[in-house]
C-alpha positions as a printed Julia matrix, in Angstrom:
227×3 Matrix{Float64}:
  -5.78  -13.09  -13.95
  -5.42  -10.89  -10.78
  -2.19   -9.22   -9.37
  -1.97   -8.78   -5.65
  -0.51   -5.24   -4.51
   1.07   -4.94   -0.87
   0.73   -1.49    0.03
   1.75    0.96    2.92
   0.04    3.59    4.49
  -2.27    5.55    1.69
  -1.56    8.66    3.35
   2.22    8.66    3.77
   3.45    5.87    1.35
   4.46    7.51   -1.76
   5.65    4.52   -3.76
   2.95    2.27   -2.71
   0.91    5.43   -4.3
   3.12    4.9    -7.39
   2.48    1.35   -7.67
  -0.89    1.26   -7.25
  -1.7     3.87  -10.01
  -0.19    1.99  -12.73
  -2.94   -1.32  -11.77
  -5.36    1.59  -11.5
  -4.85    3.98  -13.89
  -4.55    1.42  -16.3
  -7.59   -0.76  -15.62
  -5.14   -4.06  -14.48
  -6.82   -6.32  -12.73
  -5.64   -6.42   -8.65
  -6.39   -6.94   -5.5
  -4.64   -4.95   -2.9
  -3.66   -5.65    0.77
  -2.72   -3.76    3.37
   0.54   -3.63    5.35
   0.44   -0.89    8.26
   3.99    0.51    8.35
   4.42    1.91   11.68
   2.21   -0.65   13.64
   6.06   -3.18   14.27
   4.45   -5.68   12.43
   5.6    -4.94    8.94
   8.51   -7.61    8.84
   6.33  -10.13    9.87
   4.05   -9.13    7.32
   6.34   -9.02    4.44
   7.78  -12.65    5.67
   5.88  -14.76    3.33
   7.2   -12.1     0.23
  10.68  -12.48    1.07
  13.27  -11.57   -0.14
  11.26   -8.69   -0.84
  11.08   -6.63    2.06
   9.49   -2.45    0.94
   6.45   -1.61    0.04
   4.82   -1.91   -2.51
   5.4    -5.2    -3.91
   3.49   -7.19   -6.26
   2.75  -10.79   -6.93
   1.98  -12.19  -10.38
  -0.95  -14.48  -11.01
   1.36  -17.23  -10.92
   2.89  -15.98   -7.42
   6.04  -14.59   -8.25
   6.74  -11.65   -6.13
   8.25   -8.43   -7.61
   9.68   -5.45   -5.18
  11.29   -2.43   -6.54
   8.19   -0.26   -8.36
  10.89    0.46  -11.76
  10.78   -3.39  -12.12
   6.77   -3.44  -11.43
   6.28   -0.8   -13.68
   8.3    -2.66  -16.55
   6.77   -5.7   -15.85
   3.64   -4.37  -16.17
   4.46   -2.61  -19.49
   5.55   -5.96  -20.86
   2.74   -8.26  -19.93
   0.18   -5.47  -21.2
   1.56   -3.5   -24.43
  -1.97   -3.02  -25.34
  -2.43   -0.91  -22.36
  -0.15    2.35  -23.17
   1.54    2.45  -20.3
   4.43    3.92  -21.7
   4.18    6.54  -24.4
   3.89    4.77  -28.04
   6.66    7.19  -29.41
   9.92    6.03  -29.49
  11.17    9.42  -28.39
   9.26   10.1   -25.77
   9.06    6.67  -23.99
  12.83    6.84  -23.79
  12.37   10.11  -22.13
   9.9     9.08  -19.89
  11.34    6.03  -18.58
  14.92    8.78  -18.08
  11.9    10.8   -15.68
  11.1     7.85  -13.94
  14.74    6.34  -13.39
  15.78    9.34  -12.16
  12.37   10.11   -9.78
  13.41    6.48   -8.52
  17.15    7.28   -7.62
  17.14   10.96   -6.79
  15.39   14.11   -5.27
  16.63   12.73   -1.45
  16.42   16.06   -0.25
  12.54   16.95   -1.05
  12.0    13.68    0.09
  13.19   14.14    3.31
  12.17   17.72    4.43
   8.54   16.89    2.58
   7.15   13.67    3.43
   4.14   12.66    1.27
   0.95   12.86    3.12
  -2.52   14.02    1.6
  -4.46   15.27    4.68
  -3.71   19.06    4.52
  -1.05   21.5     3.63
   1.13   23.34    5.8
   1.82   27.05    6.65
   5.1    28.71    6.8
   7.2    25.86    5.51
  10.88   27.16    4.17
  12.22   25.71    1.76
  16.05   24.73    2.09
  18.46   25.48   -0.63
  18.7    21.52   -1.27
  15.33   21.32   -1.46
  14.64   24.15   -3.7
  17.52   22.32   -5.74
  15.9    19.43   -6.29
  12.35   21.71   -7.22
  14.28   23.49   -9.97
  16.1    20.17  -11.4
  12.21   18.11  -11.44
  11.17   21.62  -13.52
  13.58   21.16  -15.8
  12.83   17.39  -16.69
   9.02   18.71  -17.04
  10.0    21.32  -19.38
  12.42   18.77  -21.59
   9.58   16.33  -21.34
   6.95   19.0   -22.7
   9.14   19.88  -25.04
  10.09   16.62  -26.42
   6.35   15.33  -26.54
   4.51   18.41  -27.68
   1.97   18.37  -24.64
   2.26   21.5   -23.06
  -0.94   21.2   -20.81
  -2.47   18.21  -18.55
  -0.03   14.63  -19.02
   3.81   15.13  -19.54
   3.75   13.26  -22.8
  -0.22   13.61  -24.05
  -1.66   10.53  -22.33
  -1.25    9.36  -18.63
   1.72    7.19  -18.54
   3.86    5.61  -16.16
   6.16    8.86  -15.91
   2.69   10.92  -14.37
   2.01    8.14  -12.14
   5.93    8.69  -10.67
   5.61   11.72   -9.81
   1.92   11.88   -8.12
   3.86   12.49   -4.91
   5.45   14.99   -6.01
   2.51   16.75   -7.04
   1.45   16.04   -3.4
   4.44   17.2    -1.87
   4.54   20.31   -3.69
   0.92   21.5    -2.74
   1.13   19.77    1.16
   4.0    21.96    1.45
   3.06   25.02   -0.54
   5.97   24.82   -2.55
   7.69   27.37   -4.79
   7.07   26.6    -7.87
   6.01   28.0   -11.62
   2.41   28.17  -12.22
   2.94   26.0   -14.63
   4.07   23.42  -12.17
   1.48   24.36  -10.26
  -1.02   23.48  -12.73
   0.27   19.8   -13.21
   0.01   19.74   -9.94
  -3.7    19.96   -9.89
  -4.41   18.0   -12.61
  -2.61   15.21  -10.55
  -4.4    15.57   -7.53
  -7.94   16.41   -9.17
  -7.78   12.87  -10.84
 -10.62   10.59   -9.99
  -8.07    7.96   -9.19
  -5.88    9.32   -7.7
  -8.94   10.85   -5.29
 -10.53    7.3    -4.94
  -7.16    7.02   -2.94
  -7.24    9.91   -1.19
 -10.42    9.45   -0.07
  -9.23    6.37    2.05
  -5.91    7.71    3.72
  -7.57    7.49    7.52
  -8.06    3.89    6.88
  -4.96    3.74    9.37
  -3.98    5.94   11.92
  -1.63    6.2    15.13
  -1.25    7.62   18.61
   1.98    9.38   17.05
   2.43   11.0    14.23
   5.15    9.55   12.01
   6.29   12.33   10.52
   5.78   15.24   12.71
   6.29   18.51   11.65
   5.36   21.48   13.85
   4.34   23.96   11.56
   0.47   25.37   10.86
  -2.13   23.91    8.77
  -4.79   24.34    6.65
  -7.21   22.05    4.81
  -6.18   20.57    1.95
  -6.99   22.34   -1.12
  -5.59   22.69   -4.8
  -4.2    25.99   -4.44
């Protein structure tokens, strides 16, 4: 039983990030293929998926297709209880799938200013007052979260779940941009990013590169680093 994972770009597609974690992070069996998103020939790619038509999206062993990572994500869960991919307590799985709903639906304006990419972290970004918005609301659902599960260092509830692997690009936008954040933000942060895994990805993001850059933002650099 193998899943096949469409994913974008490893160095600027945060969901397909997301959605390969959980198969990862979790030891699921998959196969993953490739679909470059700023090459034109995504559409024609994603043809034989339809209807689904965003990155990433997943087909079952028995070929049905799944976009949308929430529905992966539960999916997942279902088909493998034995795998933890939610938190076992009652309480805190219901607050971690409210983290995850609400990573899925909100935080437009961080998303927008601070595209994910894991390449190196730029100088001199400011912050607008949206974006420092949405910062302050994501602290606040860590601190509930923390406080509801008890784990006040590493995972948000204890053991990786499907709420850490939702907001690994986060973690990546917040040290790519030098965000300002609480140090102990910060140190999530790092223990996102210093992850094997989530390295094993990182270590692949020039797999695919272009003449443009997708997202360009004129602003210094410096390596990338886990400041």
């Amino acid at each position: 039983m193998t899943y096949q994972l469409y994913i974008g770009d490893r160095k600027y597609s945060s969901w397909s990030l997301r959605g390969w974690l959980m198969l990862e992070k979790f030891n699921l069996p998959h196969e993953v293929s490739l679909v470059e998103m700023f090459a034109g020939t995504m559409a024609d790619k994603m043809s034989k998926l339809a209807p689904a038509r965003l990155l990433p999206t997943l087909q079952l062993p028995d070929g049905t297709v799944i976009g949308e990572t929430i529905a992966i994500a539960e999916t997942l869960a279902e088909r493998h209880p034995e795998a933890g991919m939610w938190p076992s307590d009652a309480r805190h799985r219901a607050t971690a799938r409210w983290l995850v709903a609400e990573m899925a639906s909100g935080f437009g304006a961080l998303r927008s200013a601070c595209p994910m990419q894991l390449a190196y972290v730029y100088q001199g970004f400011e912050p607008s007052d949206s974006v420092r918005a949405d910062l302050k609301r994501i602290e606040t659902l860590f601190s509930h979260a923390r406080e509801v599960s008890g784990s006040h260092e590493g995972w948000l509830f204890g053991d990786y779940s499907i709420a850490d692997a939702f907001y690994a690009p986060v973690a990546a936008r917040i040290v790519g941009f030098d965000l300002p954040v609480s140090e102990d933000t910060r140190a999530y942060c790092r223990t996102t990013l210093s992850d094997p895994v989530l390295r094993k990805w990182q270590d692949r993001i020039d797999e695919v590169s272009y003449v443009t850059d997708p997202y360009p933002i004129e602003l210094p650099r410096k390596p990338w680093q886990l400041s």
